[in-house]
Biopython code that builds the backbone (N, CA, C, O; Angstrom):
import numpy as np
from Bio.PDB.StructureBuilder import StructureBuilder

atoms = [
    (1, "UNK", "N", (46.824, 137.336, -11.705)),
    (1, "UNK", "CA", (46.059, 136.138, -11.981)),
    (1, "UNK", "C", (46.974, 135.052, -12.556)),
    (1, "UNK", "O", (46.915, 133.846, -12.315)),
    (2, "UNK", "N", (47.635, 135.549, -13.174)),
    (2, "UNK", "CA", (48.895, 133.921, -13.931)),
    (2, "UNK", "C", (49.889, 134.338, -13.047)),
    (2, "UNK", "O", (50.776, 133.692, -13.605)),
    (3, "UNK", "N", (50.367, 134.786, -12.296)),
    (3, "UNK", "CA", (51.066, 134.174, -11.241)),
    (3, "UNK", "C", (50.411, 133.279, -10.153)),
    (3, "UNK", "O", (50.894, 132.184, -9.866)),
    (4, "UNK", "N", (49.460, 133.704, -9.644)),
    (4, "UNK", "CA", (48.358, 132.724, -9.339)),
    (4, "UNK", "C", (48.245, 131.362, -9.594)),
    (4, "UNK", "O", (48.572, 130.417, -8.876)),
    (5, "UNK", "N", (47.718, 131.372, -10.759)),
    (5, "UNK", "CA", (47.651, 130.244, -11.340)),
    (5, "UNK", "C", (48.720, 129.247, -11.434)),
    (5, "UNK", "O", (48.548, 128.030, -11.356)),
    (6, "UNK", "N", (49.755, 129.806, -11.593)),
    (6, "UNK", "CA", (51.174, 129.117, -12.268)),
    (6, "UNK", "C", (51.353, 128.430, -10.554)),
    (6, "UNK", "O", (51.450, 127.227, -10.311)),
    (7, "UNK", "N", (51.361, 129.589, -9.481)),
    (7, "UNK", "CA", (51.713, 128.885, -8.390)),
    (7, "UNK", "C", (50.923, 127.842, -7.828)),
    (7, "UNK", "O", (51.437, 126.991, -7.102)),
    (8, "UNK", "N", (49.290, 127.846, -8.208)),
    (8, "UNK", "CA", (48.287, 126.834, -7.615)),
    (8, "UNK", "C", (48.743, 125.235, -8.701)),
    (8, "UNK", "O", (48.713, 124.116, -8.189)),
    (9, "UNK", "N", (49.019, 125.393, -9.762)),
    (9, "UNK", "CA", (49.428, 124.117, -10.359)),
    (9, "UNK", "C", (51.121, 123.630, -10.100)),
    (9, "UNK", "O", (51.476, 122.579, -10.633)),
    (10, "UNK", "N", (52.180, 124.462, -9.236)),
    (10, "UNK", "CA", (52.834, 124.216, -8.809)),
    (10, "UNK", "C", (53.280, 123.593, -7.990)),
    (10, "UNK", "O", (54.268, 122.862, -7.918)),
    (11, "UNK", "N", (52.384, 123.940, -7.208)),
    (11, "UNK", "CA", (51.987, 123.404, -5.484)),
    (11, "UNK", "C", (51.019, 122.255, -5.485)),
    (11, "UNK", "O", (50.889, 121.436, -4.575)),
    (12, "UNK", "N", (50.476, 122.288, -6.411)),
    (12, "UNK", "CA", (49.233, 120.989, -6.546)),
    (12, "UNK", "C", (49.971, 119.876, -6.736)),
    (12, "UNK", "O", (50.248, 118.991, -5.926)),
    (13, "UNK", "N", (50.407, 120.045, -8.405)),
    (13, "UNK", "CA", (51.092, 118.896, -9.215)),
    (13, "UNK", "C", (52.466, 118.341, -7.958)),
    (13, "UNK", "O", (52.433, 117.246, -7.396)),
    (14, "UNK", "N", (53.383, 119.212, -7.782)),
    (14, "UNK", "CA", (54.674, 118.721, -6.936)),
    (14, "UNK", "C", (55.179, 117.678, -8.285)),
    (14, "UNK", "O", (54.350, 117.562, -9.187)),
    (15, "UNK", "N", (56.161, 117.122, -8.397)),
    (15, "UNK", "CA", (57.025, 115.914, -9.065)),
    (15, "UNK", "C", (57.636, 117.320, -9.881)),
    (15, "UNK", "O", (57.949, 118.464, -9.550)),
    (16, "UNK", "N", (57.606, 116.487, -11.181)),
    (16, "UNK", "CA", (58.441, 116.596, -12.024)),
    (16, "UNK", "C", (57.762, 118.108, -12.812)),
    (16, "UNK", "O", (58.522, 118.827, -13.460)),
    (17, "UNK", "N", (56.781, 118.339, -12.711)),
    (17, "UNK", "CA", (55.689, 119.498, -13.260)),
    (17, "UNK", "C", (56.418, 121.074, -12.365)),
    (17, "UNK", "O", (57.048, 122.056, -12.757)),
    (18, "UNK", "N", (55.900, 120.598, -11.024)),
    (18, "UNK", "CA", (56.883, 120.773, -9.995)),
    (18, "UNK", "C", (58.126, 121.740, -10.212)),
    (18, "UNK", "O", (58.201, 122.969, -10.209)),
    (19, "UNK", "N", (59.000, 120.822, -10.386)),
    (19, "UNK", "CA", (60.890, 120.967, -11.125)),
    (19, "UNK", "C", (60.768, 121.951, -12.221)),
    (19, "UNK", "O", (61.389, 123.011, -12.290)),
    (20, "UNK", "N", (59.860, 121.473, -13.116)),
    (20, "UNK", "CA", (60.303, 122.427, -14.612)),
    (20, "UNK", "C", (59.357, 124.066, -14.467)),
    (20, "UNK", "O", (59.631, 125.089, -15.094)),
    (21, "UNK", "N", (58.446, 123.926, -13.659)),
    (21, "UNK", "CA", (57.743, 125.403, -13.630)),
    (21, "UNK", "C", (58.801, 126.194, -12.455)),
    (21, "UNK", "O", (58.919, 127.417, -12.533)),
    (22, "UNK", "N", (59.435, 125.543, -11.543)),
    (22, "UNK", "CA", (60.254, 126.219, -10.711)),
    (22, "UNK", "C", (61.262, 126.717, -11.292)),
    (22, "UNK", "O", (61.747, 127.811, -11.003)),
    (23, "UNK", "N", (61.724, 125.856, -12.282)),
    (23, "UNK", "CA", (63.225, 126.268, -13.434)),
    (23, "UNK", "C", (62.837, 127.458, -14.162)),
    (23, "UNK", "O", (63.516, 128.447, -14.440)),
    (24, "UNK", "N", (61.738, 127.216, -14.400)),
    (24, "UNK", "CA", (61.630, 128.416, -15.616)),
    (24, "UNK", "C", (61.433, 129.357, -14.873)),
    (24, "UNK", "O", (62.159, 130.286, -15.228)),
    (25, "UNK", "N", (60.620, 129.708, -13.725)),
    (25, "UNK", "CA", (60.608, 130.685, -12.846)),
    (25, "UNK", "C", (61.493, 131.221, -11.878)),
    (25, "UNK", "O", (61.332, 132.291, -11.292)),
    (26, "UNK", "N", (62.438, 130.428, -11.737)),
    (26, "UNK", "CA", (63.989, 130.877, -11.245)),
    (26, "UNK", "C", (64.787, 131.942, -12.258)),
    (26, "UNK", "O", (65.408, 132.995, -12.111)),
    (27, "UNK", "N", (64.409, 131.053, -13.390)),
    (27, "UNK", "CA", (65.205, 131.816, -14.796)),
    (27, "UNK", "C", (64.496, 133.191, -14.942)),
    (27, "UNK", "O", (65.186, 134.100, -15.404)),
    (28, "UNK", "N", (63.013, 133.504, -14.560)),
    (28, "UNK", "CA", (63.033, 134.557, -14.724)),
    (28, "UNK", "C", (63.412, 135.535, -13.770)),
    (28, "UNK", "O", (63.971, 136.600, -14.032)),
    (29, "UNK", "N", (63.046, 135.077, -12.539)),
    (29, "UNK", "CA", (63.930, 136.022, -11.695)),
    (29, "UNK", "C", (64.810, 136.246, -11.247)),
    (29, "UNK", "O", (65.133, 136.764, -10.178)),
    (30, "UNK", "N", (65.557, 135.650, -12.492)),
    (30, "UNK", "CA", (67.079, 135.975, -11.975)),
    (30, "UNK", "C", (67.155, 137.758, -12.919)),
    (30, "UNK", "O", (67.850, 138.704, -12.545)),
    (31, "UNK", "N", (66.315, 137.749, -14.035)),
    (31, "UNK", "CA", (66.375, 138.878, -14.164)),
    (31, "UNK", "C", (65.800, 140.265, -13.284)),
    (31, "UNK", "O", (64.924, 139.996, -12.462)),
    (32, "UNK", "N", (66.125, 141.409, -13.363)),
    (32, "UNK", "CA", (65.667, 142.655, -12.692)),
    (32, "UNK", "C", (64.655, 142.753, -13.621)),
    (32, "UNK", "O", (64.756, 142.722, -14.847)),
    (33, "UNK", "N", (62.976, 142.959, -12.457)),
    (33, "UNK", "CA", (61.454, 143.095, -13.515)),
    (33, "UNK", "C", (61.562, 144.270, -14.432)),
    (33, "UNK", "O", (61.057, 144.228, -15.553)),
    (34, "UNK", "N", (62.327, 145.513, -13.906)),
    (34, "UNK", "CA", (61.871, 146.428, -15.239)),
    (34, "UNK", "C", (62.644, 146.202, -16.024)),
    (34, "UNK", "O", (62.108, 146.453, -17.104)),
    (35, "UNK", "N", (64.094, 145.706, -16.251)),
    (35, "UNK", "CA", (65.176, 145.472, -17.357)),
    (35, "UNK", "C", (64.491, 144.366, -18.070)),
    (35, "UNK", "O", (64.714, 144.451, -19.278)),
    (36, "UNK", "N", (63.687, 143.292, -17.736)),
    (36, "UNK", "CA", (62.758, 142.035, -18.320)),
    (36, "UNK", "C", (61.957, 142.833, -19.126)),
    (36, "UNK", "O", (62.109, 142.791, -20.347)),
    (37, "UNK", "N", (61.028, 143.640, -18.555)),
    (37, "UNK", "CA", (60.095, 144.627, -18.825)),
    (37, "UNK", "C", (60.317, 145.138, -20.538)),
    (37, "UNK", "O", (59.700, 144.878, -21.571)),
    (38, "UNK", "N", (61.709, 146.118, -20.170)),
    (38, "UNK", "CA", (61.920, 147.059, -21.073)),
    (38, "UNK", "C", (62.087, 146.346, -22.187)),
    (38, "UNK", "O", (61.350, 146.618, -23.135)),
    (39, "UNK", "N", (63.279, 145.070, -22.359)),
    (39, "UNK", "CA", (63.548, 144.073, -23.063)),
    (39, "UNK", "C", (62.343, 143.408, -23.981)),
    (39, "UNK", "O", (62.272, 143.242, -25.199)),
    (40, "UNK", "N", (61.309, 143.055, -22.774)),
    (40, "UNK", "CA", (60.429, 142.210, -23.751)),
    (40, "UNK", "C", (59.637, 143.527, -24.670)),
    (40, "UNK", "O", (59.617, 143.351, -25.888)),
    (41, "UNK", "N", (59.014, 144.775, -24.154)),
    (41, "UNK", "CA", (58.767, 145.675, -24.594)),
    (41, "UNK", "C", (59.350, 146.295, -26.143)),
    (41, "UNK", "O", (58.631, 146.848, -26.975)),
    (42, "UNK", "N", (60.757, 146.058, -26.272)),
    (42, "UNK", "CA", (61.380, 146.109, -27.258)),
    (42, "UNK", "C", (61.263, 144.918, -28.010)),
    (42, "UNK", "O", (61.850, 145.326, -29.012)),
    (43, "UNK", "N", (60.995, 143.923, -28.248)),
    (43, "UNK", "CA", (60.277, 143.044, -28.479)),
    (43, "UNK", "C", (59.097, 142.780, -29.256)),
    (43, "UNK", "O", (58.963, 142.587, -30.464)),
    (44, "UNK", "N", (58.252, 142.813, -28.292)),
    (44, "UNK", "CA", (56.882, 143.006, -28.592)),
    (44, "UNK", "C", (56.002, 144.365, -29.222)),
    (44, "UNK", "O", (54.859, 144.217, -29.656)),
    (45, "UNK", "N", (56.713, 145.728, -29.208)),
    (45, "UNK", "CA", (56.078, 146.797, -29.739)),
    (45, "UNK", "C", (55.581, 147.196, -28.072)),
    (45, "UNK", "O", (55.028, 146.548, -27.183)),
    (46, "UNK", "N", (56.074, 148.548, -28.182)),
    (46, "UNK", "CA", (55.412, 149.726, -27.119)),
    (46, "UNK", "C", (53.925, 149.710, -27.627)),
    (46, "UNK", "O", (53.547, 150.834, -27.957)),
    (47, "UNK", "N", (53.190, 148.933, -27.740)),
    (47, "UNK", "CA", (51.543, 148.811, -27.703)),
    (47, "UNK", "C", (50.733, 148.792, -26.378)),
    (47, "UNK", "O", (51.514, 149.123, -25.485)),
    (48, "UNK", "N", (49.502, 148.546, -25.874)),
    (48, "UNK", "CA", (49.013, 148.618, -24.995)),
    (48, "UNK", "C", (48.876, 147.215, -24.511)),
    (48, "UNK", "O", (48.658, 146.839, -23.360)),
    (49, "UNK", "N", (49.100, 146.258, -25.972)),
    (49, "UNK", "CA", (49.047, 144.940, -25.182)),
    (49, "UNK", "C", (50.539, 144.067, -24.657)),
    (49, "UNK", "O", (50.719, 143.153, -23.853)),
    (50, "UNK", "N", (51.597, 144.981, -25.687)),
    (50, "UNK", "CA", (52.385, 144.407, -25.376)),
    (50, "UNK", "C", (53.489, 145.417, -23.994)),
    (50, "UNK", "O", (54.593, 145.026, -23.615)),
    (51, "UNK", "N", (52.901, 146.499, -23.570)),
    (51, "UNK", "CA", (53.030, 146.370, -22.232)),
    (51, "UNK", "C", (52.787, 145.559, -20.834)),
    (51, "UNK", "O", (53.597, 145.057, -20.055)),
    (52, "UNK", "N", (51.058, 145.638, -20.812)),
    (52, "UNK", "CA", (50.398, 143.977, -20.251)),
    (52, "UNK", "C", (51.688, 143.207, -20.488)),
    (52, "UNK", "O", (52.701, 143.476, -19.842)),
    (53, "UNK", "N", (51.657, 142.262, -21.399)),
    (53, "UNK", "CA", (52.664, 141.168, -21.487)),
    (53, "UNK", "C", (53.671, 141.410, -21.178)),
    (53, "UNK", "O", (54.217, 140.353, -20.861)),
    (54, "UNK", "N", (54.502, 142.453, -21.028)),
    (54, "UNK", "CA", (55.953, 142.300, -20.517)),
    (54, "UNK", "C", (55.961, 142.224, -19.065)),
    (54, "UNK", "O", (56.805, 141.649, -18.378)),
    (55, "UNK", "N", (54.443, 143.168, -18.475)),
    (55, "UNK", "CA", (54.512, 143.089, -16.794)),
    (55, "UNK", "C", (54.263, 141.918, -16.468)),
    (55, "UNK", "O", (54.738, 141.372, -15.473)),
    (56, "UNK", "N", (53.500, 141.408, -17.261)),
    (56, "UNK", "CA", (52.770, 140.253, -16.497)),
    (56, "UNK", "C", (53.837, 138.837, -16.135)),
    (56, "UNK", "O", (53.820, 138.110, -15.142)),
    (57, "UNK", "N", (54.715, 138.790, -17.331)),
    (57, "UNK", "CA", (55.742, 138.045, -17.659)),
    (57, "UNK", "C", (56.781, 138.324, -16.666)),
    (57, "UNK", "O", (57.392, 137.363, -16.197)),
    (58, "UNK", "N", (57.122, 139.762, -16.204)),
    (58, "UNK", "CA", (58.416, 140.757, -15.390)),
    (58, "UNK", "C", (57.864, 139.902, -13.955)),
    (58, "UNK", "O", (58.565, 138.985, -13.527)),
    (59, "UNK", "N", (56.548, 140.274, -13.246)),
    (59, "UNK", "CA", (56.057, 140.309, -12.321)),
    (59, "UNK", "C", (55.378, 139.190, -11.965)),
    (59, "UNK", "O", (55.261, 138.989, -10.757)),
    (60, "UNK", "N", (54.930, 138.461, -12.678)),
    (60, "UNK", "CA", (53.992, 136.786, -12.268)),
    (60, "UNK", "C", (54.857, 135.756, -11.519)),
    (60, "UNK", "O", (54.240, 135.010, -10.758)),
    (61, "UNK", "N", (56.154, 135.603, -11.613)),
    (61, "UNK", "CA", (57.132, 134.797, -10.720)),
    (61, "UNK", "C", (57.235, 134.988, -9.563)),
    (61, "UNK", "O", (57.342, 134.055, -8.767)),
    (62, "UNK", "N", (57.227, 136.320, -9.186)),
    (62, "UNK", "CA", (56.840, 136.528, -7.417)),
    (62, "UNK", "C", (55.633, 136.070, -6.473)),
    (62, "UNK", "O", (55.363, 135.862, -5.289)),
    (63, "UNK", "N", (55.102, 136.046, -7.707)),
    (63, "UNK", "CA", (53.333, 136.081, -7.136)),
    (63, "UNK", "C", (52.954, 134.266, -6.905)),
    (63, "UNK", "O", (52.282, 133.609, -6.110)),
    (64, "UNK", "N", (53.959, 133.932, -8.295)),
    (64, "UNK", "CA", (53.938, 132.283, -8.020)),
    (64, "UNK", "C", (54.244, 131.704, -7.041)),
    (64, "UNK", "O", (53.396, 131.029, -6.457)),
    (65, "UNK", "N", (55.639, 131.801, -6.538)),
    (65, "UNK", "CA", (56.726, 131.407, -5.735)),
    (65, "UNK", "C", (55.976, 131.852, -3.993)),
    (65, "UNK", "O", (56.272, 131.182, -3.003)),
    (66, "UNK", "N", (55.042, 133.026, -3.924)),
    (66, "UNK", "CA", (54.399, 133.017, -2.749)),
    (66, "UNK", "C", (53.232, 132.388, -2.714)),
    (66, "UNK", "O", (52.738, 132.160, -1.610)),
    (67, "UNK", "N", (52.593, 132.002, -3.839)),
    (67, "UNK", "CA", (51.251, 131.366, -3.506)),
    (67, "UNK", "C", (51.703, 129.326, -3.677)),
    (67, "UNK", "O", (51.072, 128.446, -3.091)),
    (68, "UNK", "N", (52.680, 129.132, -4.441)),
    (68, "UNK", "CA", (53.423, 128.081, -4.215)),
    (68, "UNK", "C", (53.864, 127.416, -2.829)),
    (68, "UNK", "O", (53.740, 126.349, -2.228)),
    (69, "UNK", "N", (54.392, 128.549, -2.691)),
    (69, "UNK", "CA", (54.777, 127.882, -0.865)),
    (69, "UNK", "C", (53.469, 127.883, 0.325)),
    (69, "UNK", "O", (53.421, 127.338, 1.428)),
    (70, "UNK", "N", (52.513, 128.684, -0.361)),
    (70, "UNK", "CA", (51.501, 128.844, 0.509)),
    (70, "UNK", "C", (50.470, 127.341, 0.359)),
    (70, "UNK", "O", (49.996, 126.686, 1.287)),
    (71, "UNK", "N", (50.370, 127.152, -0.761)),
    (71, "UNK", "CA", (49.506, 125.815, -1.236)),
    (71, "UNK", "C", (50.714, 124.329, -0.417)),
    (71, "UNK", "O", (50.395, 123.502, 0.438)),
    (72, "UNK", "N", (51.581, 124.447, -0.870)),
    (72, "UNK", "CA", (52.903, 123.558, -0.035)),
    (72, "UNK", "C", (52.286, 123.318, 1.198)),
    (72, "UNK", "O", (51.653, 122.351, 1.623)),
    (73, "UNK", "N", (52.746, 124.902, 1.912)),
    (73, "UNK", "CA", (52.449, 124.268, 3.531)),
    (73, "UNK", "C", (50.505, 123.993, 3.645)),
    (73, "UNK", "O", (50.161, 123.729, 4.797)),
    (74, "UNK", "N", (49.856, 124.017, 3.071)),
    (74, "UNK", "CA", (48.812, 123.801, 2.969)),
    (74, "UNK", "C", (48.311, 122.260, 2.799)),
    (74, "UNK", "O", (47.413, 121.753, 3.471)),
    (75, "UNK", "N", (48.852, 121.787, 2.056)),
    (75, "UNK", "CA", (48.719, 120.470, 1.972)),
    (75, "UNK", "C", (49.322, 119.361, 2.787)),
    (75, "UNK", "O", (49.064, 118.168, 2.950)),
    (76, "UNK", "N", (50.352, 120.322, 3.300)),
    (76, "UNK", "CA", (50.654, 119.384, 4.997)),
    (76, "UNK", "C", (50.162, 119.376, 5.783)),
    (76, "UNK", "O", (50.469, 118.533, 6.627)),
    (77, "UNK", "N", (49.054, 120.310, 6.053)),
    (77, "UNK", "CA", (47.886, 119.747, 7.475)),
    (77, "UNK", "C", (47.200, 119.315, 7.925)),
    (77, "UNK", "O", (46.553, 118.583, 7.176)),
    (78, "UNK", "N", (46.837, 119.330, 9.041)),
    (78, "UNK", "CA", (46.076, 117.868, 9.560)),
    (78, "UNK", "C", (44.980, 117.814, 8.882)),
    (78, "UNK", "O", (45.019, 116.812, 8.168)),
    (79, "UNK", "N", (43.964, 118.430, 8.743)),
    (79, "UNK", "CA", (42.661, 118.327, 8.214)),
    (79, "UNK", "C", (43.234, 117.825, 6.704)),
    (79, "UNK", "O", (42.412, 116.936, 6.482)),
    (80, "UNK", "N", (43.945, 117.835, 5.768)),
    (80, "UNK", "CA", (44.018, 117.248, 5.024)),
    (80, "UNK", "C", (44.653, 116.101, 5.195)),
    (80, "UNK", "O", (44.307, 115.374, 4.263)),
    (81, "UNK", "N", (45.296, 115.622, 5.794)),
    (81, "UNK", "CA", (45.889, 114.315, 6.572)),
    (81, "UNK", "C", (44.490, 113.722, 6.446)),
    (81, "UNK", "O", (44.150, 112.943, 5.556)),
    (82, "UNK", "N", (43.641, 114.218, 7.525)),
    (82, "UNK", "CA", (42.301, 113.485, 8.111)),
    (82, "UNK", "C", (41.732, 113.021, 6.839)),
    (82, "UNK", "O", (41.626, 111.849, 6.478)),
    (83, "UNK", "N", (41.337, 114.205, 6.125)),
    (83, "UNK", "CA", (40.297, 114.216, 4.692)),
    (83, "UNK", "C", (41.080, 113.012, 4.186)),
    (83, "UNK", "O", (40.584, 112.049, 4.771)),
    (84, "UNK", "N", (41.957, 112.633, 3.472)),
    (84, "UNK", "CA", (42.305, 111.320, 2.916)),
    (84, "UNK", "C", (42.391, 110.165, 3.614)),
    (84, "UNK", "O", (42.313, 109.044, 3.113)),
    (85, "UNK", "N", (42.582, 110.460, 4.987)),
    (85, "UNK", "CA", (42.290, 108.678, 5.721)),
    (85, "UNK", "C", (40.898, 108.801, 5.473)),
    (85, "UNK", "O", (40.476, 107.815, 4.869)),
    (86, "UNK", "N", (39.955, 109.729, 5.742)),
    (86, "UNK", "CA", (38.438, 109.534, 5.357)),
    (86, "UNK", "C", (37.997, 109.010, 4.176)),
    (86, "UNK", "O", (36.792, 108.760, 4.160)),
    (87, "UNK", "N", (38.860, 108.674, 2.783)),
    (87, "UNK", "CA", (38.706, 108.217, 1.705)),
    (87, "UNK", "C", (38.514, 109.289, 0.869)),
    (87, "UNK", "O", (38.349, 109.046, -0.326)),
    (88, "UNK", "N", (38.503, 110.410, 1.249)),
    (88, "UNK", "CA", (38.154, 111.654, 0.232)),
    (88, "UNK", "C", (39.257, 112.007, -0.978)),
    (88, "UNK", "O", (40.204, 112.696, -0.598)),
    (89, "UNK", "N", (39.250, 111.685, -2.151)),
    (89, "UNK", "CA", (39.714, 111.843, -3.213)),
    (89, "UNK", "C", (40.686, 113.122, -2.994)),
    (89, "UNK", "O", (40.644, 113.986, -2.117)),
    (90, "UNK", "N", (41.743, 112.923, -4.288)),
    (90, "UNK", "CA", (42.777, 114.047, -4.223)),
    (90, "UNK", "C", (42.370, 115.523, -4.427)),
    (90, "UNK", "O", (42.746, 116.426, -3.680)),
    (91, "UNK", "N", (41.599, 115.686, -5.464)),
    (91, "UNK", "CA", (40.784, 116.563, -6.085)),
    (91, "UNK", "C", (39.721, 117.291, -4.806)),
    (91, "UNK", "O", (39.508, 118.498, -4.700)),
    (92, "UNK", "N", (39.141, 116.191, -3.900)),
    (92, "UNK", "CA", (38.279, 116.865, -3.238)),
    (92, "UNK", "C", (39.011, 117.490, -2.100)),
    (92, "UNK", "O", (38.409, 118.201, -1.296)),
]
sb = StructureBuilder()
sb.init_structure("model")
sb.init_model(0)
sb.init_chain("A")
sb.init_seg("    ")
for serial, (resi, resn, name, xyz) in enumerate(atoms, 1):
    if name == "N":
        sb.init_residue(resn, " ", resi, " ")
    sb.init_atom(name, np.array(xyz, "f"), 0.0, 1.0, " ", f" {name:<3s}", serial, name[0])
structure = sb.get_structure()
């Protein structure tokens, strides 16, 4: 779900919003997810929540970066071409 998310306001926003969620999400995958994992784990306490949080953190950049490019080529097509010469707002 927050990779999700992270990628639908990625792909939406584009500019400068854009740039800095891609940076930070480059930065994380430049690490290996379970060495991120283990790291933040040591960290946060071997708890039940702070497992959650290390995956979610290890693993949400992949999930971005594909639903990112998916919203991208999405907003280049015709029916959305059409929808805004029709006057239809950004949002809609």
């Amino acid at each position: 779900v927050c990779g999700t998310l992270i990628g639908l306001v990625s792909g939406y926003a584009r500019g400068w919003i854009d740039s800095v969620i891609m940076a930070v999400n480059n930065a994380l995958l430049a690490f290996p997810g379970i060495l991120l994992s283990l790291g933040l784990l040591a960290v946060f306490g071997a708890n039940q929540y702070g497992i959650i949080f290390a995956l979610v953190i290890a693993y949400s950049p992949s999930m971005a970066r594909v639903v990112r490019g998916s919203v991208l080529s999405l907003r280049e097509r015709e029916f959305i071409e059409a929808s805004k010469l029709m006057g239809n707002g950004e949002l809609y």
